[in-house]
MOPAC internal coordinates of N, CA, C and O (Angstrom, degrees):
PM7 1SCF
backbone

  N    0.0000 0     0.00 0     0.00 0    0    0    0
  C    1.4431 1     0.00 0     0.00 0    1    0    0
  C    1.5212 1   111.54 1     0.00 0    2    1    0
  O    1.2310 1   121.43 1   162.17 1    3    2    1
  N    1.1456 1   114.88 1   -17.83 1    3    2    1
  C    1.8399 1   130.35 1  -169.40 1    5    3    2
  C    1.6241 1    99.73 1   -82.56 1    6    5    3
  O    1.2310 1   124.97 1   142.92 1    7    6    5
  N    0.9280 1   108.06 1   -37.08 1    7    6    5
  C    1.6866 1   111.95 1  -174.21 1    9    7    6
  C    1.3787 1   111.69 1   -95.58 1   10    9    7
  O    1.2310 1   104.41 1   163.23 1   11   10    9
  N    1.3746 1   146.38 1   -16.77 1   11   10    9
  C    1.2131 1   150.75 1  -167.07 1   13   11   10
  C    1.3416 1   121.74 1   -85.28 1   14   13   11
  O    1.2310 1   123.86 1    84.91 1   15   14   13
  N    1.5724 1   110.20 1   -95.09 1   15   14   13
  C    1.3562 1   137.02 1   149.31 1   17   15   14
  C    1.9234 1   107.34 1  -109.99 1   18   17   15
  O    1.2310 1   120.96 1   -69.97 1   19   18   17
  N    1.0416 1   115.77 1   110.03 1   19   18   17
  C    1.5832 1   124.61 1  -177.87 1   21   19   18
  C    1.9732 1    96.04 1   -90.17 1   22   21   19
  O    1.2310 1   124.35 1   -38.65 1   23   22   21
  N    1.3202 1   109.25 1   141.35 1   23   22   21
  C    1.2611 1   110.38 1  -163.33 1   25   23   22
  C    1.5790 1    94.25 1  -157.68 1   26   25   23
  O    1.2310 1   112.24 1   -22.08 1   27   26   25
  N    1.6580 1   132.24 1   157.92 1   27   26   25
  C    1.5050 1   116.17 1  -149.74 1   29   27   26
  C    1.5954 1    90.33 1  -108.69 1   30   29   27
  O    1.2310 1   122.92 1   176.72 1   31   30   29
  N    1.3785 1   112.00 1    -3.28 1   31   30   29
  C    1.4589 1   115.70 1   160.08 1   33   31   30
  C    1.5748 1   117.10 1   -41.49 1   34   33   31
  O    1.2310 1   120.39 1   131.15 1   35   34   33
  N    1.6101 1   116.86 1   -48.85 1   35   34   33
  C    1.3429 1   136.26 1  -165.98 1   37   35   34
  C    1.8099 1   104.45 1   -64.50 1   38   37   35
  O    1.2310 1   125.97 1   161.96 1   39   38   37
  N    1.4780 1   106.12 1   -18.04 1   39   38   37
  C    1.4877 1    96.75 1  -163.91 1   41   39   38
  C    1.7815 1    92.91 1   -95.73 1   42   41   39
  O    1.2310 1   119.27 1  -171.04 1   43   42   41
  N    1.5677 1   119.00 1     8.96 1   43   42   41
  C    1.1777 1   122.39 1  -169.34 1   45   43   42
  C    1.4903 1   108.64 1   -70.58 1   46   45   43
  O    1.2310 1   136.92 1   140.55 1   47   46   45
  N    1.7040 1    84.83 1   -39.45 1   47   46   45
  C    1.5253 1    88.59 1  -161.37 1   49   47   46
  C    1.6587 1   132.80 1   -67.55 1   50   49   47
  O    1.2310 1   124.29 1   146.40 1   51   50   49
  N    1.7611 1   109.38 1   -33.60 1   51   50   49
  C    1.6783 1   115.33 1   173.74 1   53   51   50
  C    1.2751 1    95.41 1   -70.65 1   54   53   51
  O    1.2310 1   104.43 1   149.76 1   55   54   53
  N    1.2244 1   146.34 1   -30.24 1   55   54   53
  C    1.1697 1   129.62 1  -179.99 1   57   55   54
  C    1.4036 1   151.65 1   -76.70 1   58   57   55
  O    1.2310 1   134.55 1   161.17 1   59   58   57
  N    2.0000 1    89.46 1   -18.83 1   59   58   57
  C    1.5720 1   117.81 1   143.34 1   61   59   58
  C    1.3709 1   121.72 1   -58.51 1   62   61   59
  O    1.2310 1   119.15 1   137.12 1   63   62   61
  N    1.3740 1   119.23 1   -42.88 1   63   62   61
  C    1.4826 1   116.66 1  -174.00 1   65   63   62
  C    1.3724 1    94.30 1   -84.30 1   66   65   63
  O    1.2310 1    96.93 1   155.34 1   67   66   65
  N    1.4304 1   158.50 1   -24.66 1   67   66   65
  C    1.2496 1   166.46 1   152.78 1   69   67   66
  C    1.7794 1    92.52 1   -23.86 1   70   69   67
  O    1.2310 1   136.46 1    94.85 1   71   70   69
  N    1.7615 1    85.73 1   -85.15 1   71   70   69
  C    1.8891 1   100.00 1  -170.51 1   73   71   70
  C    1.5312 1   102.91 1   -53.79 1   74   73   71
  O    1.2310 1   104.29 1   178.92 1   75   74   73
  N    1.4307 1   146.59 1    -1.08 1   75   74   73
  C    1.2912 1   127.89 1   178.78 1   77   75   74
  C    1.4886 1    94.67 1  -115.44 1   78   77   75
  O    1.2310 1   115.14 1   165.56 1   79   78   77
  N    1.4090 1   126.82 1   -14.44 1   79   78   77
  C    1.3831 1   110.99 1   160.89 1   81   79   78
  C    1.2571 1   143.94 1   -79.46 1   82   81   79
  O    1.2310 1   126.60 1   168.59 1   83   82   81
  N    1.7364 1   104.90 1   -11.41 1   83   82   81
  C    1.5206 1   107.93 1  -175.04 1   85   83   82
  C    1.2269 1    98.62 1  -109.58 1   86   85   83
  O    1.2310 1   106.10 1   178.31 1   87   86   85
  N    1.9551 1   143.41 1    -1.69 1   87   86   85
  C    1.1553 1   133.80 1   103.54 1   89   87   86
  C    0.8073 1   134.48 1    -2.78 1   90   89   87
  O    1.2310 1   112.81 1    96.43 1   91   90   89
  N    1.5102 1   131.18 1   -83.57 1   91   90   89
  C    1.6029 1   124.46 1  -172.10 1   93   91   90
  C    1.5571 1   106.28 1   -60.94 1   94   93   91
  O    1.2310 1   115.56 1   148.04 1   95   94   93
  N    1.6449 1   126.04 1   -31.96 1   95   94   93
  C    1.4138 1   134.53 1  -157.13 1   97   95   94
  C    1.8473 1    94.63 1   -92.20 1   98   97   95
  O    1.2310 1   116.10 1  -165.44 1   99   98   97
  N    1.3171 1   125.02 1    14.56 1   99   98   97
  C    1.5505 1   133.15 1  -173.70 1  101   99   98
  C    1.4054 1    95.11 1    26.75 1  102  101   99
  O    1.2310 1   114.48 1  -115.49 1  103  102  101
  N    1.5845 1   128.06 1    64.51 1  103  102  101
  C    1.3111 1   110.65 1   155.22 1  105  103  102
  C    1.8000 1   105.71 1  -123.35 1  106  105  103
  O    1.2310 1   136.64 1   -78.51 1  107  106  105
  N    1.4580 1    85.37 1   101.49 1  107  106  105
  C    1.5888 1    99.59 1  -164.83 1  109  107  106
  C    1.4594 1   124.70 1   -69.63 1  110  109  107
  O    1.2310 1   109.23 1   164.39 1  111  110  109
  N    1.2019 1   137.78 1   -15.61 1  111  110  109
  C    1.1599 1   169.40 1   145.28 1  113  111  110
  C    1.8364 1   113.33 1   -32.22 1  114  113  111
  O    1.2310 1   131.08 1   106.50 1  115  114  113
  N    1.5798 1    96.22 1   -73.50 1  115  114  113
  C    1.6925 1   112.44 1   156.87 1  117  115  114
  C    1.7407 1   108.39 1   -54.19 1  118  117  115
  O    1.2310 1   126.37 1   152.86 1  119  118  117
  N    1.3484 1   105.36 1   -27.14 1  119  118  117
  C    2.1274 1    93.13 1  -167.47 1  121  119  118
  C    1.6020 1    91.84 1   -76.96 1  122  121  119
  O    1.2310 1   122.93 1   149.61 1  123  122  121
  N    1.4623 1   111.99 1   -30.39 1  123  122  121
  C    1.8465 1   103.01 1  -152.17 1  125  123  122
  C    1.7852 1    97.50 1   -86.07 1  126  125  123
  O    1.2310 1   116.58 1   172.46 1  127  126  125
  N    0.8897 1   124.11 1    -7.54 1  127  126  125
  C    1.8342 1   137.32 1  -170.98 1  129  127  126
  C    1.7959 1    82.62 1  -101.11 1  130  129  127
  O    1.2310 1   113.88 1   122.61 1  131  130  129
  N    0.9960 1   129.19 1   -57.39 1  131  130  129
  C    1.6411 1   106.82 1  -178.79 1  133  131  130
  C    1.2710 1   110.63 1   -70.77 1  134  133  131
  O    1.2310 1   120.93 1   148.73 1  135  134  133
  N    1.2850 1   115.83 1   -31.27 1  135  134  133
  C    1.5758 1   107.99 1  -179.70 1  137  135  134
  C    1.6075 1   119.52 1   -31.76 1  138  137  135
  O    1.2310 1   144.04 1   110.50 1  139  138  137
  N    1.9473 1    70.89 1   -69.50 1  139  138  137
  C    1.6156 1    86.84 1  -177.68 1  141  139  138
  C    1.4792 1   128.58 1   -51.21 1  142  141  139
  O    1.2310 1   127.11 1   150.72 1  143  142  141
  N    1.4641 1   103.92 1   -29.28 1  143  142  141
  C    1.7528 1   113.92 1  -165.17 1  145  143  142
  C    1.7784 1    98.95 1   -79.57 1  146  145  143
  O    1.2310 1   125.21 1   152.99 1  147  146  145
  N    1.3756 1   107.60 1   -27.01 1  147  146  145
  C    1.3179 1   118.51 1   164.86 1  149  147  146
  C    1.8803 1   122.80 1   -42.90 1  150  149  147
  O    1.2310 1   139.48 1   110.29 1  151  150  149
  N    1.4267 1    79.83 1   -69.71 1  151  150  149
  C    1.8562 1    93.79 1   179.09 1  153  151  150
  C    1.5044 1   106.73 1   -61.92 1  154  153  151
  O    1.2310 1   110.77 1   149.47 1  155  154  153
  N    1.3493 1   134.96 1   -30.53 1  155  154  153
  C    1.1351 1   145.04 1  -164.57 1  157  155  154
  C    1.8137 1    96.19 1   -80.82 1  158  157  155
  O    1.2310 1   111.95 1   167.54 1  159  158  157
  N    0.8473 1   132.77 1   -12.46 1  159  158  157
  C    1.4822 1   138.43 1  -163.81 1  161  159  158
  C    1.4094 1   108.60 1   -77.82 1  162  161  159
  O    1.2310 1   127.36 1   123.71 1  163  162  161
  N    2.0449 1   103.44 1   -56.29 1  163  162  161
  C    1.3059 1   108.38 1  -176.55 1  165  163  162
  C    1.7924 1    96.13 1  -172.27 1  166  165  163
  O    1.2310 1   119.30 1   -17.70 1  167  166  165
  N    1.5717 1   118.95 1   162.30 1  167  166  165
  C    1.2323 1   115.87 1  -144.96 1  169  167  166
  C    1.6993 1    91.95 1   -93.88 1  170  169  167
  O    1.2310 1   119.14 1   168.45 1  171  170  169
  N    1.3139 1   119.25 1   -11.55 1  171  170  169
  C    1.3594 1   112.45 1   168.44 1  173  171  170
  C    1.6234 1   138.20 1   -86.76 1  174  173  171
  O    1.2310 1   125.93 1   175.27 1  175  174  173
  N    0.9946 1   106.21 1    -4.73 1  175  174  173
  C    1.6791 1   158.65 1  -149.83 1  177  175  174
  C    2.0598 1    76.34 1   -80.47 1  178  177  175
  O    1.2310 1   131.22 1   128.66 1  179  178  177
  N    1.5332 1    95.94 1   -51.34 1  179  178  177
  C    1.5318 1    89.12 1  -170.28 1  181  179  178
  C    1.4641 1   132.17 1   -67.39 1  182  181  179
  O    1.2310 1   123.95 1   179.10 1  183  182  181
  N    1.1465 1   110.02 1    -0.90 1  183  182  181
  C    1.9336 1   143.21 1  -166.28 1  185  183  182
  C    1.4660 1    97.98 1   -78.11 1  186  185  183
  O    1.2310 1   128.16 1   123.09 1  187  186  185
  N    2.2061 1   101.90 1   -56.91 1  187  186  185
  C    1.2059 1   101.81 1   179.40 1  189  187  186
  C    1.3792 1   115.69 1   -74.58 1  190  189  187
  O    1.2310 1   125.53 1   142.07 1  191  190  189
  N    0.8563 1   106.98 1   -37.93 1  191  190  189
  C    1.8981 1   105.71 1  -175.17 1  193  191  190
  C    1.6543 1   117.92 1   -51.17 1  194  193  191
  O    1.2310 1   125.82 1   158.43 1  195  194  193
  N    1.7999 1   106.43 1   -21.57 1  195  194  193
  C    1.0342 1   100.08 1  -179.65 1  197  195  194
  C    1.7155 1   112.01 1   -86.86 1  198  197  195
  O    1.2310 1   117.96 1   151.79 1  199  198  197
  N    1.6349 1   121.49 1   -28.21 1  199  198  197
  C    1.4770 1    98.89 1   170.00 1  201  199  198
  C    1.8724 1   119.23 1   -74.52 1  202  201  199
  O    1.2310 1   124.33 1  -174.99 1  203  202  201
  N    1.5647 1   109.29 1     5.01 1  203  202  201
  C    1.2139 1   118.92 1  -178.93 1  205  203  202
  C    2.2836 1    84.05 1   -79.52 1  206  205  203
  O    1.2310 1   122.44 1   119.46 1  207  206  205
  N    1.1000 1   112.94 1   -60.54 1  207  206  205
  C    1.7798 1    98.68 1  -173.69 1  209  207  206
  C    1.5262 1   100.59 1   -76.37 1  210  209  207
  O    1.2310 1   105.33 1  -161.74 1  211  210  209
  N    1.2666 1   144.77 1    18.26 1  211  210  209
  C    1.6383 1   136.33 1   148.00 1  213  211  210
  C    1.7430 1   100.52 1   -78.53 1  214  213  211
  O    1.2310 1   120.08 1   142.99 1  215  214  213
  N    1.7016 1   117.44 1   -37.01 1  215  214  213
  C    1.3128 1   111.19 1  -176.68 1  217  215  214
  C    1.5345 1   106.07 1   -50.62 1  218  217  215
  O    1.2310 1   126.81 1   124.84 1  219  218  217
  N    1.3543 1   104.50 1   -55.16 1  219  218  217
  C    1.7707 1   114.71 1  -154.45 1  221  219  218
  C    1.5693 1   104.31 1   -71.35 1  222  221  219
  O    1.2310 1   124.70 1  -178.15 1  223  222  221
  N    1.4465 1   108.59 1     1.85 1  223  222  221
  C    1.5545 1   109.68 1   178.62 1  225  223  222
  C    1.1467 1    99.84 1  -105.67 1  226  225  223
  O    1.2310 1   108.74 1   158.28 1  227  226  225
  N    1.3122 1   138.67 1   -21.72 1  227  226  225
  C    1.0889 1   130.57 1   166.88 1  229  227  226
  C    1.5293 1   123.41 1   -80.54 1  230  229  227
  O    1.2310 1   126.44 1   164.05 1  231  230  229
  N    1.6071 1   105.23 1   -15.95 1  231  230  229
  C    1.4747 1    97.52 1   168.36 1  233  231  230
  C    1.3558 1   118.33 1   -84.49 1  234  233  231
  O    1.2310 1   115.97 1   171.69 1  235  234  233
  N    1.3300 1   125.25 1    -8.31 1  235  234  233
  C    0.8832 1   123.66 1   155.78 1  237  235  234
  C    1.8904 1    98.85 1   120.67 1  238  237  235
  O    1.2310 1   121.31 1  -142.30 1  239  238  237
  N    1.6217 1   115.10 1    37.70 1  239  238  237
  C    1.9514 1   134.06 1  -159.99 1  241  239  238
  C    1.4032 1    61.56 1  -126.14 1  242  241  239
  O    1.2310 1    99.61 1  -105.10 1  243  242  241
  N    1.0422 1   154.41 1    74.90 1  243  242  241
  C    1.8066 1   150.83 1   158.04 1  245  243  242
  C    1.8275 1    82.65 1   -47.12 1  246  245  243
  O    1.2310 1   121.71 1    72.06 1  247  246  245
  N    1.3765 1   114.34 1  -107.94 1  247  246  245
  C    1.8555 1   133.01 1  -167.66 1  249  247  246
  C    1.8132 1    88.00 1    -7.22 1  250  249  247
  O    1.2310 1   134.62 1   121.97 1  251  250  249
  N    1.2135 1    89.32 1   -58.03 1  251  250  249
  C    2.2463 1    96.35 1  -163.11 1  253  251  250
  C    1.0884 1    76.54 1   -36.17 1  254  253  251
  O    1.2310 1   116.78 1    92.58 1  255  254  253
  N    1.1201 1   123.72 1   -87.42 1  255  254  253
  C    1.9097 1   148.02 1  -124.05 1  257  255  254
  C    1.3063 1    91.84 1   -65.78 1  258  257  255
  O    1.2310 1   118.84 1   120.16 1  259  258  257
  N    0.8250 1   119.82 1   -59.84 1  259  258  257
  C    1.8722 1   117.89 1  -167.16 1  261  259  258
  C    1.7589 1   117.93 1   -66.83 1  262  261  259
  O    1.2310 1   130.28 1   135.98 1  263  262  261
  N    1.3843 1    97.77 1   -44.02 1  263  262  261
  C    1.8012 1   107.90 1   162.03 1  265  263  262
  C    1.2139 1   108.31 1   -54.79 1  266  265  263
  O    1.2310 1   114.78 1   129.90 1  267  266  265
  N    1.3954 1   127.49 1   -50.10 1  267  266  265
  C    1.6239 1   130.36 1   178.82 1  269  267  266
  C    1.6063 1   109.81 1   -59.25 1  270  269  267
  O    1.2310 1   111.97 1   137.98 1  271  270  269
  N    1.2278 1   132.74 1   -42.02 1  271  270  269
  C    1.0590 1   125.19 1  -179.93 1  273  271  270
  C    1.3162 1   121.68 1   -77.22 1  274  273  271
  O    1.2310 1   123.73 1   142.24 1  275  274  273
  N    1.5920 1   110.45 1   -37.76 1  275  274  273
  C    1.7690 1   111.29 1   163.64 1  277  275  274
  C    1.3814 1   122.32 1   -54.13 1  278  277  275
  O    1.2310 1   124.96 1   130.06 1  279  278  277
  N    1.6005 1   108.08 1   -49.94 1  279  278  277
  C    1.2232 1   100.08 1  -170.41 1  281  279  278
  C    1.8372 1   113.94 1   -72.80 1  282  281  279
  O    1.2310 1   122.51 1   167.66 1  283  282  281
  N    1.2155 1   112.79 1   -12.34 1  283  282  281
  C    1.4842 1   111.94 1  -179.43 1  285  283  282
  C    0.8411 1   123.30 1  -107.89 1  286  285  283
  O    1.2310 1   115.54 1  -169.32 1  287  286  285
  N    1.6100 1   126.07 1    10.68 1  287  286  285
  C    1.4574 1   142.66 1   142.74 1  289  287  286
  C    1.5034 1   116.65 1   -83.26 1  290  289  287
  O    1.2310 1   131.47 1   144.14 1  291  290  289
  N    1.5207 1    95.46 1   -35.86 1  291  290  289
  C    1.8733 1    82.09 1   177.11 1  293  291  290
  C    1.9093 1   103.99 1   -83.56 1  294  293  291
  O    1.2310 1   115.75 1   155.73 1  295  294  293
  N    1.2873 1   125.67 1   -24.27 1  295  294  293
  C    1.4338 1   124.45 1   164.26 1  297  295  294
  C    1.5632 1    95.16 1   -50.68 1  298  297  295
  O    1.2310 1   112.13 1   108.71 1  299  298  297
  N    1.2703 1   132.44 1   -71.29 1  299  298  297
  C    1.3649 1   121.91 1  -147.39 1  301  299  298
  C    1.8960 1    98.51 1   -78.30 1  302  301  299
  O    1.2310 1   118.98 1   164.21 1  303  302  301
  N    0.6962 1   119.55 1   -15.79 1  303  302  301
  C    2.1041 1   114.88 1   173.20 1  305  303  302
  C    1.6802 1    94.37 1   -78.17 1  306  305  303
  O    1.2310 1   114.46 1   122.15 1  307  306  305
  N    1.7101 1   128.11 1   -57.85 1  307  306  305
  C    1.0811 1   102.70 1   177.68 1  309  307  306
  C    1.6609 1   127.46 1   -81.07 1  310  309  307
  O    1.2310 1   101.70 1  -179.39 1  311  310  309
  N    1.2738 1   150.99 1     0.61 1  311  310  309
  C    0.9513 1   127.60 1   133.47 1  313  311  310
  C    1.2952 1   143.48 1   -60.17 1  314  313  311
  O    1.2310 1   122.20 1   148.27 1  315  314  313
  N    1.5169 1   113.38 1   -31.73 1  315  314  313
  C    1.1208 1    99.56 1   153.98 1  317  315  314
  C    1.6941 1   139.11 1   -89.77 1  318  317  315
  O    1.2310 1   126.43 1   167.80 1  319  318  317
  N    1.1609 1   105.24 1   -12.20 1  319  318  317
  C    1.9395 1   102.83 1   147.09 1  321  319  318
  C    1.3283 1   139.22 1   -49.44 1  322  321  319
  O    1.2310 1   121.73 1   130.44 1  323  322  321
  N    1.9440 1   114.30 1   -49.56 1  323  322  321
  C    1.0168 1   115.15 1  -171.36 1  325  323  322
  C    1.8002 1    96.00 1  -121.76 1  326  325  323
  O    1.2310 1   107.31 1   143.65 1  327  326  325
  N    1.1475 1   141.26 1   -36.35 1  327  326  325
  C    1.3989 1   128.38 1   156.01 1  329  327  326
  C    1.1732 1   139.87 1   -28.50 1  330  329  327
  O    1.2310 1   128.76 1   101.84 1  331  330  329
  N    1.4547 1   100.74 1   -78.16 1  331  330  329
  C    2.1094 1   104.39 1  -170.97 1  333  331  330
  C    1.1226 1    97.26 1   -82.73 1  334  333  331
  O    1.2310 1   129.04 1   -25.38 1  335  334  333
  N    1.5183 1   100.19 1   154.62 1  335  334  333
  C    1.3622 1   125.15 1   157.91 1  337  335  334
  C    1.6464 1   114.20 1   -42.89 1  338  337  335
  O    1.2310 1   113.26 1    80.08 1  339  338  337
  N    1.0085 1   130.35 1   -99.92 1  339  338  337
  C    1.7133 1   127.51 1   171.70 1  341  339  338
  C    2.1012 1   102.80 1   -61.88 1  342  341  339
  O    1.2310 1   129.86 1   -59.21 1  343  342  341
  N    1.4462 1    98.59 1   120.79 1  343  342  341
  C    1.4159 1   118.00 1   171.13 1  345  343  342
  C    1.8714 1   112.43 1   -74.17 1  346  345  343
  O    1.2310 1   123.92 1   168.40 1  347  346  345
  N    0.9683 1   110.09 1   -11.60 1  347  346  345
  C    1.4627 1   111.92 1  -171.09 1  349  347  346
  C    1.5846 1   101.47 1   -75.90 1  350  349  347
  O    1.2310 1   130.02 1   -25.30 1  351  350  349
  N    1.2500 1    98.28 1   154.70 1  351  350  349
  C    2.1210 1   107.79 1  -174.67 1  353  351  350
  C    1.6164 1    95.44 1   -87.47 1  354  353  351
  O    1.2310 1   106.17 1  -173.67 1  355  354  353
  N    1.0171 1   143.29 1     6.33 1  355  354  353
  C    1.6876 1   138.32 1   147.87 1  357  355  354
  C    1.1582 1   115.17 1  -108.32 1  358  357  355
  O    1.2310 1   109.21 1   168.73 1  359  358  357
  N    1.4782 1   137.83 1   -11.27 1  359  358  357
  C    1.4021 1   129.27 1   164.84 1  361  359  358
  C    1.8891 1    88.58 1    80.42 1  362  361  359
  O    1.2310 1   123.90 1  -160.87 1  363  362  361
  N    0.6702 1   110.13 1    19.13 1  363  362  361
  C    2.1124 1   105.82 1   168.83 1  365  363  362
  C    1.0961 1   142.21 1   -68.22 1  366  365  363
  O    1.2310 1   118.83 1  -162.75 1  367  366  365
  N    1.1903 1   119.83 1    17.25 1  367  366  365
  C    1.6897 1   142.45 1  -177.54 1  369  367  366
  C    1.3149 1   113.15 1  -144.40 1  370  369  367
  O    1.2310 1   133.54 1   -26.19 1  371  370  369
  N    1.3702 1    91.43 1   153.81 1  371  370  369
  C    1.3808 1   109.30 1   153.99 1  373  371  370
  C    1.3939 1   115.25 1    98.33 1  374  373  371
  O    1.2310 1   121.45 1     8.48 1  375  374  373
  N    1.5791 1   114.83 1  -171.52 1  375  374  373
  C    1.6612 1    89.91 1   178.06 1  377  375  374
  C    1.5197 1    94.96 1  -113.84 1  378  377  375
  O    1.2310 1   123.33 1   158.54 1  379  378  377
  N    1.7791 1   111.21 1   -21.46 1  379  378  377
  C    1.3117 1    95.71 1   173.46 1  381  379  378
  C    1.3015 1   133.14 1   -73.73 1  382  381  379
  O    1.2310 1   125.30 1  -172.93 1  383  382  381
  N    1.2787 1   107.42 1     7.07 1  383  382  381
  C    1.5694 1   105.95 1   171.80 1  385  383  382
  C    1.3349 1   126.39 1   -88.88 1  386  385  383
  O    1.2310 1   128.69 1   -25.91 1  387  386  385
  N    1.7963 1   100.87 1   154.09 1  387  386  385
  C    1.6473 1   110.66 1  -157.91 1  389  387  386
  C    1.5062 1    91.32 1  -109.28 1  390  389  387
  O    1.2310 1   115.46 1  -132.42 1  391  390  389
  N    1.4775 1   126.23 1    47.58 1  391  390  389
  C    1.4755 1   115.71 1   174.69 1  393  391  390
  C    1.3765 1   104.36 1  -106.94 1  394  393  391
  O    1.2310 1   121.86 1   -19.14 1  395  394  393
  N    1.8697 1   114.04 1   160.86 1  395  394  393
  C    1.5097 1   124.29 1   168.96 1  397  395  394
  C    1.6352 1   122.98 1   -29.33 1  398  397  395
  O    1.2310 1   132.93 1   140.62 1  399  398  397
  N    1.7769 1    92.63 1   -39.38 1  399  398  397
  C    1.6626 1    95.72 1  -170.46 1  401  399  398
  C    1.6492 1    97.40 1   -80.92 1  402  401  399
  O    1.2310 1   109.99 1   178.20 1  403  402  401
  N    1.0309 1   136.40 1    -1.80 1  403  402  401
  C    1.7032 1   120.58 1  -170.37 1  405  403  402
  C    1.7471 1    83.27 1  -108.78 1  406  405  403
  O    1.2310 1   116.96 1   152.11 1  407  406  405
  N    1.3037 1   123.38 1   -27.89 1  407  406  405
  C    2.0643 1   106.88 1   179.24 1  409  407  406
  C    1.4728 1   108.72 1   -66.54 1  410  409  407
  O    1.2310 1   121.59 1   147.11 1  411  410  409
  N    1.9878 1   114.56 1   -32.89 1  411  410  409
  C    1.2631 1    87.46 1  -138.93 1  413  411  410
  C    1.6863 1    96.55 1  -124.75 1  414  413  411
  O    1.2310 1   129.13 1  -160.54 1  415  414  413
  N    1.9198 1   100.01 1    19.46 1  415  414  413
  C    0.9413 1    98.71 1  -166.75 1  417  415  414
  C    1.5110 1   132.18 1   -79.20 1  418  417  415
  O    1.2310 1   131.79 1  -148.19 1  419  418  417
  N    1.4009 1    94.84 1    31.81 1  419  418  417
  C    1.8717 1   110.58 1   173.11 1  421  419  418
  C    1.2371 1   112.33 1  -107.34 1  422  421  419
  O    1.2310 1   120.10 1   180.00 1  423  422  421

């Protein structure tokens, strides 16, 4: 994916297996520094992170799991409220938007 089309989606991924490794290894410190480097990646990034804190509630990191899901639901309402250009969760309007439906919508 690094050599093709490179996209900041791609940097999602070591950093998922990162945030689910220092999880299982309870080194909580390392989970909240990937968190963040997580959300920092891309503004959807936070959607996943939140069934990543439903995991840790199901393992039974309840506080983890539930902090993980607040904080990356309230990250993903405020970037897309006061950040992007189009606020909508498909980016489907407008002219300033850089989504599929505004390239291909002829």
């Amino acid at each position: 994916m690094n050599l093709y089309a490179f996209h900041s989606l791609t940097l999602a991924a070591p950093l998922l297996i990162w945030a689910m490794f220092t999880l299982e290894c309870k080194h909580e410190r390392g989970y909240w520094i990937v968190l963040i480097l997580l959300l920092m990646t891309r503004e959807d990034v936070a959607l996943l992170t939140c069934f990543v804190g439903a995991y840790a509630i199901v393992t039974g990191k309840r506080l983890q799991g539930v902090l993980t899901i607040v904080i990356s639901a309230s990250y993903f309402v405020a970037v897309k409220a006061y950040f992007m250009v189009d606020p909508g969760i498909f980016m489907s309007g407008g002219e300033a938007s850089y989504s599929y439906a505004g390239y291909y919508k002829d």
